[in-house]
Biopython code that builds the backbone (N, CA, C, O; Angstrom):
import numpy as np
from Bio.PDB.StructureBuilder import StructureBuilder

atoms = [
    (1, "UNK", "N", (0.824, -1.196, 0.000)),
    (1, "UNK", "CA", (0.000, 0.000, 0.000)),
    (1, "UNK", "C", (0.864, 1.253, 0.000)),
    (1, "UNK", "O", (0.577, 2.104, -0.842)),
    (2, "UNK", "N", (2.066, 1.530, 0.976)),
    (2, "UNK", "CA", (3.333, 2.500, 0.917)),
    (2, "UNK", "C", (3.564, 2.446, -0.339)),
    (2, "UNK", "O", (3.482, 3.583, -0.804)),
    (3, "UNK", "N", (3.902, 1.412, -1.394)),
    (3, "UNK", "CA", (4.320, 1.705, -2.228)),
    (3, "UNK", "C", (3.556, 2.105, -3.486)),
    (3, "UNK", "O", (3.970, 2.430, -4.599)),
    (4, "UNK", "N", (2.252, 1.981, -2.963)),
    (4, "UNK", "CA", (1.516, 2.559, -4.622)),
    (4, "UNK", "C", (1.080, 3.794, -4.048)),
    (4, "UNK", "O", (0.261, 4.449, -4.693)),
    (5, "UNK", "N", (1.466, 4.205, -3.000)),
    (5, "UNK", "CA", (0.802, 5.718, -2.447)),
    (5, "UNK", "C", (2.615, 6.769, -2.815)),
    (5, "UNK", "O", (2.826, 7.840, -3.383)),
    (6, "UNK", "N", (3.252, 6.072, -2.353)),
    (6, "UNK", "CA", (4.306, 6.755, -3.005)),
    (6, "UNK", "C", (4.876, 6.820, -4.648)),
    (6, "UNK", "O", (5.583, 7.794, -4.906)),
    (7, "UNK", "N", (4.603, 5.833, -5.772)),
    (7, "UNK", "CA", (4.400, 5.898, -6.866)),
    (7, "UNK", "C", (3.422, 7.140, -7.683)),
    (7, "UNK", "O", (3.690, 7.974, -8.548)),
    (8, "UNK", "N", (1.778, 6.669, -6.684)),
    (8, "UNK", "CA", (1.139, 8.095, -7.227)),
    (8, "UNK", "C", (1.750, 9.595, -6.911)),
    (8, "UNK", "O", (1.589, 10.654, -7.516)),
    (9, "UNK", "N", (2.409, 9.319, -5.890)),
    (9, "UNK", "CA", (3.259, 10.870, -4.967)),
    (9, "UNK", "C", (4.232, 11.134, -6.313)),
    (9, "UNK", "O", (4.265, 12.299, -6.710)),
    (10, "UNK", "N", (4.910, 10.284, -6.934)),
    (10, "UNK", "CA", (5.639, 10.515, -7.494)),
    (10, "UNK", "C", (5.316, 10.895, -8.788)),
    (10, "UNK", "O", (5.606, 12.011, -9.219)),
    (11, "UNK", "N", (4.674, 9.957, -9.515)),
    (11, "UNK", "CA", (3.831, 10.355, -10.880)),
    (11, "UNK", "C", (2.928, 11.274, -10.975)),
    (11, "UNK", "O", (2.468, 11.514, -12.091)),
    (12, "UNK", "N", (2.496, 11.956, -9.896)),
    (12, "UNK", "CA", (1.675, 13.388, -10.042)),
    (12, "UNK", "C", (2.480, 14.553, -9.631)),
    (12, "UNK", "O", (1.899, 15.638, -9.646)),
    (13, "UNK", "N", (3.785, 14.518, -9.246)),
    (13, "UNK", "CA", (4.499, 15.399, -9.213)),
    (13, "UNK", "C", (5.230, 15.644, -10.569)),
    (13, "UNK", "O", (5.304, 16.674, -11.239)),
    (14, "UNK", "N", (5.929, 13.967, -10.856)),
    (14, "UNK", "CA", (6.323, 14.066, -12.671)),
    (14, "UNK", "C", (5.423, 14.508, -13.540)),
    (14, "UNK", "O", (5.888, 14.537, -14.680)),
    (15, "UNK", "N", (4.012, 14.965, -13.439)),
    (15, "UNK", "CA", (3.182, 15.545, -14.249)),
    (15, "UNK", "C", (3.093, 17.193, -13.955)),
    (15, "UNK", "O", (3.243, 18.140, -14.726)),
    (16, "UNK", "N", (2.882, 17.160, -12.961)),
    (16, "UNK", "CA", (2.864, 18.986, -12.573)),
    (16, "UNK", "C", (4.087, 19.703, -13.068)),
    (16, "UNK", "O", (4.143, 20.886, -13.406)),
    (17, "UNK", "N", (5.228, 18.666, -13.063)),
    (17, "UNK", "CA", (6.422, 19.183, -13.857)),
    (17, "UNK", "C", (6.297, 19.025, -15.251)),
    (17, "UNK", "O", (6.499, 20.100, -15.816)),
    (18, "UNK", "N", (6.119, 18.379, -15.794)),
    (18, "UNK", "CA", (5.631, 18.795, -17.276)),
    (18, "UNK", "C", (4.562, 19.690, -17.557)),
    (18, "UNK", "O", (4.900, 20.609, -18.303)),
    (19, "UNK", "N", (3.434, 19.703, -17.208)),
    (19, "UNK", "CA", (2.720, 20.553, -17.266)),
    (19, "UNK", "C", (3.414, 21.850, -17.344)),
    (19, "UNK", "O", (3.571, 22.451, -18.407)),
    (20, "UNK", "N", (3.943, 22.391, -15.872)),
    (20, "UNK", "CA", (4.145, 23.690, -16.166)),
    (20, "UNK", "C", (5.706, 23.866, -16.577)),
    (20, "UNK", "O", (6.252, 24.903, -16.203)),
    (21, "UNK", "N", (6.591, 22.758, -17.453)),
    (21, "UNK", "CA", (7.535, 22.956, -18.495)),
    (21, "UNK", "C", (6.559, 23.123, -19.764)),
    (21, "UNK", "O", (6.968, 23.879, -20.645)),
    (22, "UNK", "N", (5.747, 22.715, -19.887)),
    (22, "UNK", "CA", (5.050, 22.745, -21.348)),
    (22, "UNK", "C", (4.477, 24.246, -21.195)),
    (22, "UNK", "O", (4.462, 25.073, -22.107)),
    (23, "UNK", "N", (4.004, 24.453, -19.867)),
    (23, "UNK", "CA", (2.675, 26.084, -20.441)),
    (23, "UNK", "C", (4.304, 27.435, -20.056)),
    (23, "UNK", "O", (4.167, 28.657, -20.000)),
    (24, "UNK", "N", (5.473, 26.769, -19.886)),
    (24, "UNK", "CA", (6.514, 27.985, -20.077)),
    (24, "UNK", "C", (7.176, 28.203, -21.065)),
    (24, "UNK", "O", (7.831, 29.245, -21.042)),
    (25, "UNK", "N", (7.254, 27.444, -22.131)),
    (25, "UNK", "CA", (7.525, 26.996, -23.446)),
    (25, "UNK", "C", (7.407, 28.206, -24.441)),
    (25, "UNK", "O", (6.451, 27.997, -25.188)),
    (26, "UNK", "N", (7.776, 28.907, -24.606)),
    (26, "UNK", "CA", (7.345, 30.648, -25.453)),
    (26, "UNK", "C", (6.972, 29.428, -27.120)),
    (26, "UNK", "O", (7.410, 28.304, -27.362)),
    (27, "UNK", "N", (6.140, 30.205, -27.826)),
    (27, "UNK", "CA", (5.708, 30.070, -29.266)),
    (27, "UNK", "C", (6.961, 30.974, -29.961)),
    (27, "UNK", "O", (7.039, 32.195, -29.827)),
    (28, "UNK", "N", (7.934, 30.146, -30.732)),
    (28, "UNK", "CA", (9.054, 31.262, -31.595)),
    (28, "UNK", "C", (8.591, 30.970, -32.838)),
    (28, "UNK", "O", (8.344, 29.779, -33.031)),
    (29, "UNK", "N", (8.373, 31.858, -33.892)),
    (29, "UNK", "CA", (7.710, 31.791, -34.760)),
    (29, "UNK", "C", (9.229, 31.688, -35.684)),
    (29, "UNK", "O", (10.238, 32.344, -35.428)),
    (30, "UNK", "N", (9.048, 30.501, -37.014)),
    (30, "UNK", "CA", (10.037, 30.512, -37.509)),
    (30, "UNK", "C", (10.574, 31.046, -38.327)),
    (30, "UNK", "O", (9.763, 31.349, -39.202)),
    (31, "UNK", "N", (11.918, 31.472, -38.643)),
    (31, "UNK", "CA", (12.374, 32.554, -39.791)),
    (31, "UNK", "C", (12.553, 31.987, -40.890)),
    (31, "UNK", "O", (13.231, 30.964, -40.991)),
    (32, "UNK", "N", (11.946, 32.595, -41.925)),
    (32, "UNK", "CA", (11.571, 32.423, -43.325)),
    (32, "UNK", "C", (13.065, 31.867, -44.215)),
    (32, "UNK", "O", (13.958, 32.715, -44.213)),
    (33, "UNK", "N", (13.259, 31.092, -44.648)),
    (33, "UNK", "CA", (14.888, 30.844, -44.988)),
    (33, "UNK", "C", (14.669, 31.632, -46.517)),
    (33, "UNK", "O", (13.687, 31.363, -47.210)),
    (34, "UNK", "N", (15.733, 32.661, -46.960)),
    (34, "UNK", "CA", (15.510, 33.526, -48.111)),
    (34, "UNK", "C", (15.288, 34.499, -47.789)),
    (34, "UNK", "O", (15.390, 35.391, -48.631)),
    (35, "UNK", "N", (14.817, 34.894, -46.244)),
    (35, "UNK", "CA", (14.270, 36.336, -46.435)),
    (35, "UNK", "C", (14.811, 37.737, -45.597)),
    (35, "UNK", "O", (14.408, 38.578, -44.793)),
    (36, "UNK", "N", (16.149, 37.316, -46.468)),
    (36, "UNK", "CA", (17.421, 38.309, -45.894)),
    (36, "UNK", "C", (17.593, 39.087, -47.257)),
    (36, "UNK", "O", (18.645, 39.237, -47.878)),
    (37, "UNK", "N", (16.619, 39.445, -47.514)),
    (37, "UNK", "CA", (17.363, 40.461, -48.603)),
    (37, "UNK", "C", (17.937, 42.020, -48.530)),
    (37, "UNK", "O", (17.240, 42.762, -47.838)),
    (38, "UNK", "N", (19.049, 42.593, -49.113)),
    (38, "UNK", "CA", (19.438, 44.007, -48.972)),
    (38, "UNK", "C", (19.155, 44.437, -49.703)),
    (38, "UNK", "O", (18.376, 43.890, -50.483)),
    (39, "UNK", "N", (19.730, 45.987, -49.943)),
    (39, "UNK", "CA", (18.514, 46.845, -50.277)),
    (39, "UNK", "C", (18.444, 47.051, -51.582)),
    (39, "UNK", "O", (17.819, 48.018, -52.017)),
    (40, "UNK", "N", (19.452, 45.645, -52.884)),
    (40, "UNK", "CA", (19.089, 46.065, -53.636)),
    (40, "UNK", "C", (18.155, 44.895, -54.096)),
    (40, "UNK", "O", (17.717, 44.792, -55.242)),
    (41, "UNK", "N", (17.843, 43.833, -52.840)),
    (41, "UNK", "CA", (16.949, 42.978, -53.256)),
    (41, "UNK", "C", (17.460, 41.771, -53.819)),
    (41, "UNK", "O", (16.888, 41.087, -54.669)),
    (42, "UNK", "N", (18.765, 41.510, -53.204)),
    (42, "UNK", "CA", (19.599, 40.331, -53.499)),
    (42, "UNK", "C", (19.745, 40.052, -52.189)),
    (42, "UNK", "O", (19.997, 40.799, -51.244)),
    (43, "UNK", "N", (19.451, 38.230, -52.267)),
    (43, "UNK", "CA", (19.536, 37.358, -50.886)),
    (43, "UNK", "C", (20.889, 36.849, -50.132)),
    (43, "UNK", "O", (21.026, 35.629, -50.051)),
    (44, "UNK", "N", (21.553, 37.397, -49.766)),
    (44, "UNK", "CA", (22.610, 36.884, -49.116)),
    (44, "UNK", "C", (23.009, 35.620, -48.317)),
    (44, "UNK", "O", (24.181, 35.319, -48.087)),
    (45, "UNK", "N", (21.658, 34.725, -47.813)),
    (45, "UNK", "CA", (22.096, 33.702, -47.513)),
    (45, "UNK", "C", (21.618, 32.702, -48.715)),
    (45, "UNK", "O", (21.359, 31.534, -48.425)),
    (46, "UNK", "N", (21.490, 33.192, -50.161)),
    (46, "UNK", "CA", (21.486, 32.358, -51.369)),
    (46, "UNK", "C", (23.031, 32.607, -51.924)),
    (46, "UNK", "O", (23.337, 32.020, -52.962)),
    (47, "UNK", "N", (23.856, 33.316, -51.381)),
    (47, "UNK", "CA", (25.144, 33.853, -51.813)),
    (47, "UNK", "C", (25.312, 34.757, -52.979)),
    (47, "UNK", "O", (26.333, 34.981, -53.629)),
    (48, "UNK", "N", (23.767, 35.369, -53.156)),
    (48, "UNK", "CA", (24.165, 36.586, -53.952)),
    (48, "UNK", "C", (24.982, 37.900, -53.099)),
    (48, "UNK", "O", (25.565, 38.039, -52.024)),
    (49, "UNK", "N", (24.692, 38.595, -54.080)),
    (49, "UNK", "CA", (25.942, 39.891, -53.780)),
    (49, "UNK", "C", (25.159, 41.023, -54.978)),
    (49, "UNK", "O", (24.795, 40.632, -56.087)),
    (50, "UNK", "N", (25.050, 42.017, -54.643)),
    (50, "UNK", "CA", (24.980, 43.240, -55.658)),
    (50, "UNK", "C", (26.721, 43.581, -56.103)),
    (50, "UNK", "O", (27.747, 43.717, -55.437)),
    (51, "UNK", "N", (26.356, 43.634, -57.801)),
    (51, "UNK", "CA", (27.476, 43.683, -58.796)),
    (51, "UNK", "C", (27.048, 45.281, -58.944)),
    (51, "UNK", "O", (25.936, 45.348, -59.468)),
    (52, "UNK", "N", (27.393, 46.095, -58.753)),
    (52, "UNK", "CA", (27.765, 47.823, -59.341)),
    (52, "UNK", "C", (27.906, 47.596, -61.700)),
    (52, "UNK", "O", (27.189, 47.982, -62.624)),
    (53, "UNK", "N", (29.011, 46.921, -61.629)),
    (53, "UNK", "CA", (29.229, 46.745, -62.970)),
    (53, "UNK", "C", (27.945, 45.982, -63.072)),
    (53, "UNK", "O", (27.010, 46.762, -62.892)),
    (54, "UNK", "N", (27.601, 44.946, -63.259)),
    (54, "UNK", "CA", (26.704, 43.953, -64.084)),
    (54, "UNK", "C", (25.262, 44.605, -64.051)),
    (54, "UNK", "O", (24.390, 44.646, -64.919)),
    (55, "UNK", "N", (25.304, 45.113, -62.724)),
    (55, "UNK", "CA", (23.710, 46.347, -62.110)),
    (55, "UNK", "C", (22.505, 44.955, -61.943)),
    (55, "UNK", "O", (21.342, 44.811, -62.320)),
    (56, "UNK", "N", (23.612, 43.967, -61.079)),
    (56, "UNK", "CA", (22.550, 43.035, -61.022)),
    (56, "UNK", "C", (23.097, 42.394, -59.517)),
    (56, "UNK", "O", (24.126, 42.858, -59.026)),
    (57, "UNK", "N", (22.337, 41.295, -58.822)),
    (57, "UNK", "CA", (22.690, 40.902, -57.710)),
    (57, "UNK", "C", (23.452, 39.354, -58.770)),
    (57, "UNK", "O", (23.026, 38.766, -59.764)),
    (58, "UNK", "N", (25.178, 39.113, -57.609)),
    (58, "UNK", "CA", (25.425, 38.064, -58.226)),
    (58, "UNK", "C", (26.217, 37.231, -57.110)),
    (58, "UNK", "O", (26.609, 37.530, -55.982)),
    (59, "UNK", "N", (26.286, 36.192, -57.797)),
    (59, "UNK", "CA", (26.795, 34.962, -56.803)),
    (59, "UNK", "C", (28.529, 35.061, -57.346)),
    (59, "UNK", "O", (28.957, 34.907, -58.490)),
    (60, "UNK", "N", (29.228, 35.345, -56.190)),
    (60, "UNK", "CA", (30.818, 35.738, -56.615)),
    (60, "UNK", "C", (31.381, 34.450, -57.389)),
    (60, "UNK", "O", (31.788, 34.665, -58.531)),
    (61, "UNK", "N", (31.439, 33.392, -56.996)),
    (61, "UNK", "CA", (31.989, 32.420, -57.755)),
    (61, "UNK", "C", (31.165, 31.746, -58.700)),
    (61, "UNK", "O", (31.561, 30.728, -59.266)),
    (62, "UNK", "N", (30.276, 32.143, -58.865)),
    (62, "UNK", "CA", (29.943, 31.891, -60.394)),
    (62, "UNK", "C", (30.450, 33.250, -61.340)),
    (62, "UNK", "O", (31.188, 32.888, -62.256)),
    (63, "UNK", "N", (30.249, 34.448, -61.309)),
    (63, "UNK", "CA", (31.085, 35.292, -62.257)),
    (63, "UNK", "C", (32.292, 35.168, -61.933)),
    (63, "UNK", "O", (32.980, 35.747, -62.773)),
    (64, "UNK", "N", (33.079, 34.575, -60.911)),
    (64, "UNK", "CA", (34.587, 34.704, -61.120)),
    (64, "UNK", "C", (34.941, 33.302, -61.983)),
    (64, "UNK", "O", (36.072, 32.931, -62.296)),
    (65, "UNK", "N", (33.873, 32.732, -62.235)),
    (65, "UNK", "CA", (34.471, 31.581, -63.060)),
    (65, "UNK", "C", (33.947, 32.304, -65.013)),
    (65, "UNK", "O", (34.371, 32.085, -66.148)),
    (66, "UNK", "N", (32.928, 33.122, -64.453)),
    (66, "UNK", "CA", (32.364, 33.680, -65.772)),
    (66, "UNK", "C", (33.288, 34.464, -66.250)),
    (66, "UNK", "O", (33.647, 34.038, -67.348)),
    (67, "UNK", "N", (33.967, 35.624, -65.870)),
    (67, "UNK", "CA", (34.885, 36.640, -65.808)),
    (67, "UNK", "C", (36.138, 35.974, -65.715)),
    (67, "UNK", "O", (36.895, 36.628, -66.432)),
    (68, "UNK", "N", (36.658, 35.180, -65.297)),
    (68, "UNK", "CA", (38.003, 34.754, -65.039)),
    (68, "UNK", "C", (39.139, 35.825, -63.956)),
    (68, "UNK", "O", (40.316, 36.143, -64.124)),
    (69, "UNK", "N", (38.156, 36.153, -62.844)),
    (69, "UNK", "CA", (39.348, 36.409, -62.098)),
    (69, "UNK", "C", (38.871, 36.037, -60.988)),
    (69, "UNK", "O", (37.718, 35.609, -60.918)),
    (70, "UNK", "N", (39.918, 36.161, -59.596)),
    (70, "UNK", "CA", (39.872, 34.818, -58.517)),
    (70, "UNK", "C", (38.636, 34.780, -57.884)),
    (70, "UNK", "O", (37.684, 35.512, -58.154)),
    (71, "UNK", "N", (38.671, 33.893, -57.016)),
    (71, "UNK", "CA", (36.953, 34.051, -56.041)),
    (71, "UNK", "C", (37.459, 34.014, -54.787)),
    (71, "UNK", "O", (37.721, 33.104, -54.001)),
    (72, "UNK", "N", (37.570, 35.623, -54.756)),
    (72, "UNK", "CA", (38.122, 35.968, -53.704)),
    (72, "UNK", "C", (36.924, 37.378, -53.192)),
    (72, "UNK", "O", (36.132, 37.835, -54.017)),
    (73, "UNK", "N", (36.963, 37.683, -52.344)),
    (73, "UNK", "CA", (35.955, 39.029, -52.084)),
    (73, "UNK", "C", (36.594, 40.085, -52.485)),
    (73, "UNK", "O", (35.935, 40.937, -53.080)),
    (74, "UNK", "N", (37.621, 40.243, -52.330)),
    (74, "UNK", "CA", (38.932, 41.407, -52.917)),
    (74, "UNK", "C", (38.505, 41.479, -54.641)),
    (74, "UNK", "O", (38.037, 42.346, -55.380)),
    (75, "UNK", "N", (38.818, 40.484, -54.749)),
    (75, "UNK", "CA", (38.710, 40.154, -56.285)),
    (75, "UNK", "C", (37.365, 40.647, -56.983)),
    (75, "UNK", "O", (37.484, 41.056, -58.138)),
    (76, "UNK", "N", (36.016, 40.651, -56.367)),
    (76, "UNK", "CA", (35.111, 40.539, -56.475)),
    (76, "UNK", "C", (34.607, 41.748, -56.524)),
    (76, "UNK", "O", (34.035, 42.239, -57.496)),
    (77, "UNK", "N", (34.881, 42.461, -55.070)),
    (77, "UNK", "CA", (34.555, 43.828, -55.159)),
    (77, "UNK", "C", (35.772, 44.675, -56.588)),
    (77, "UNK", "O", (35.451, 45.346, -57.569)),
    (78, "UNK", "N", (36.610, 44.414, -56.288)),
    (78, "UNK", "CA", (37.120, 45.205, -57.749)),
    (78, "UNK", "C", (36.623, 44.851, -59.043)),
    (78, "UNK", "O", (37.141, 45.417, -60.006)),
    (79, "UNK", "N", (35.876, 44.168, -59.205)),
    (79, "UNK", "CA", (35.682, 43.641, -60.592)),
    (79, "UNK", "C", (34.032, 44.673, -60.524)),
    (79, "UNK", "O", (33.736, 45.338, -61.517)),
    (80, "UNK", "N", (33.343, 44.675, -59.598)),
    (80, "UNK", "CA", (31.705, 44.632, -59.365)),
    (80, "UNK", "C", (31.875, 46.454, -59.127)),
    (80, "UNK", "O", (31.103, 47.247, -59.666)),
    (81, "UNK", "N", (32.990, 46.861, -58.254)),
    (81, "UNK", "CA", (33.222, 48.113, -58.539)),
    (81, "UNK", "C", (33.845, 49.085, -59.648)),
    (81, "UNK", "O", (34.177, 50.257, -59.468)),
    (82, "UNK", "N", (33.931, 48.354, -60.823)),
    (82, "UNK", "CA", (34.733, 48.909, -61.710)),
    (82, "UNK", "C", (36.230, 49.190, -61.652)),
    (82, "UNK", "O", (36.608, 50.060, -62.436)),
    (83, "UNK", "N", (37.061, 48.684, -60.959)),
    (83, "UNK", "CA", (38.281, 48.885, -60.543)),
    (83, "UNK", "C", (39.140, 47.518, -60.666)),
    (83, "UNK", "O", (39.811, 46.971, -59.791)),
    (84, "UNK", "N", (38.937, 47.151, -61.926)),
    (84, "UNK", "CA", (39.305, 45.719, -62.419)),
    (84, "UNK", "C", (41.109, 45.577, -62.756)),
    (84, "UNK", "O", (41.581, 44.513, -63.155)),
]
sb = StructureBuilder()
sb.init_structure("model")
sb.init_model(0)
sb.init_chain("A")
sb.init_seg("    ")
for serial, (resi, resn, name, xyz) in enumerate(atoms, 1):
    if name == "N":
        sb.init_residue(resn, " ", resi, " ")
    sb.init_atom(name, np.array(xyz, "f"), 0.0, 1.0, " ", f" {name:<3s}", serial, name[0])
structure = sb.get_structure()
């Protein structure tokens, strides 16, 4: 009898603890994957980049393989800034 009175002691305490772990739980609403864009409307975690020269948003190592110079960010901004 001790022992099923201390079982329920125990299993209704392991519930009151979930319970109020579950109702402290905040709702985080999730972030949209893509929807980092700057301000010229190119996504940065797609690995675009705004090009100045091309007047378009671009992905550095694909024009440094298009263009032929390194894929480097150095490289990149001089080419996209006109300073090739």
């Amino acid at each position: 009898m001790k022992k099923i009175i201390l079982i329920e002691a125990l299993l209704g305490t392991f519930i009151l603890l979930c319970i109020t772990a579950c109702a402290s739980i905040k709702s985080v609403e999730p972030k949209m994957v893509g929807n980092d864009r700057d301000s010229h409307g190119c996504i940065g975690s797609a690995g675009y980049q705004w090009c100045k020269r091309q007047n378009q948003c671009e992905r550095s190592w694909i024009l440094a393989s298009e263009k032929g110079f390194a894929n480097t960010p150095e490289a990149f901004n001089a080419y996209c800034n006109g300073a090739e």
